[in-house]
Steps between C-alpha positions, in 0.01 A plus 500: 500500500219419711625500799232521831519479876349589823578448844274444757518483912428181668328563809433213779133434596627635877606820379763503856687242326761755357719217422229297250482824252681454200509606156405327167623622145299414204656489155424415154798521237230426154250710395272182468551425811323548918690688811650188711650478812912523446613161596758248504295252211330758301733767328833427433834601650542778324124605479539490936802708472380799249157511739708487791721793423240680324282522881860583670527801234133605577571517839865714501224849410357393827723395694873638362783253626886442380424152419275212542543111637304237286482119635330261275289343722 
């Protein structure tokens, strides 16, 4: 497998605007093919849900919690 990701912060042009950053998730599943943004019309279902709970995992070393909350939003 091929598998690659990153995650990068969003930040708002007025840095004060604590409620514009965000984060964006880049996958690609083939070897053959380019980091894209994890969307709704790009990867599949399942493709959404492996990179999903692959980032939650990354973050439980960080961050140790019980359990998690996911909405598909």
């Amino acid at each position: 497998m091929d598998w690659r990701g990153e995650v990068l912060l969003e930040k708002p042009e007025n840095k004060l605007d604590i409620d514009k950053y965000g984060i964006a998730i880049h996958v690609a599943f083939r070897e053959t093919e380019r980091l894209r943004r994890l969307d709704d019309k790009t990867q599949s279902g399942g493709e959404r849900s492996v990179a999903t709970m692959l980032y939650l995992l990354s973050l439980q070393e960080l961050c140790p919690v019980p359990f998690r909350c996911v909405d598909e939003d």
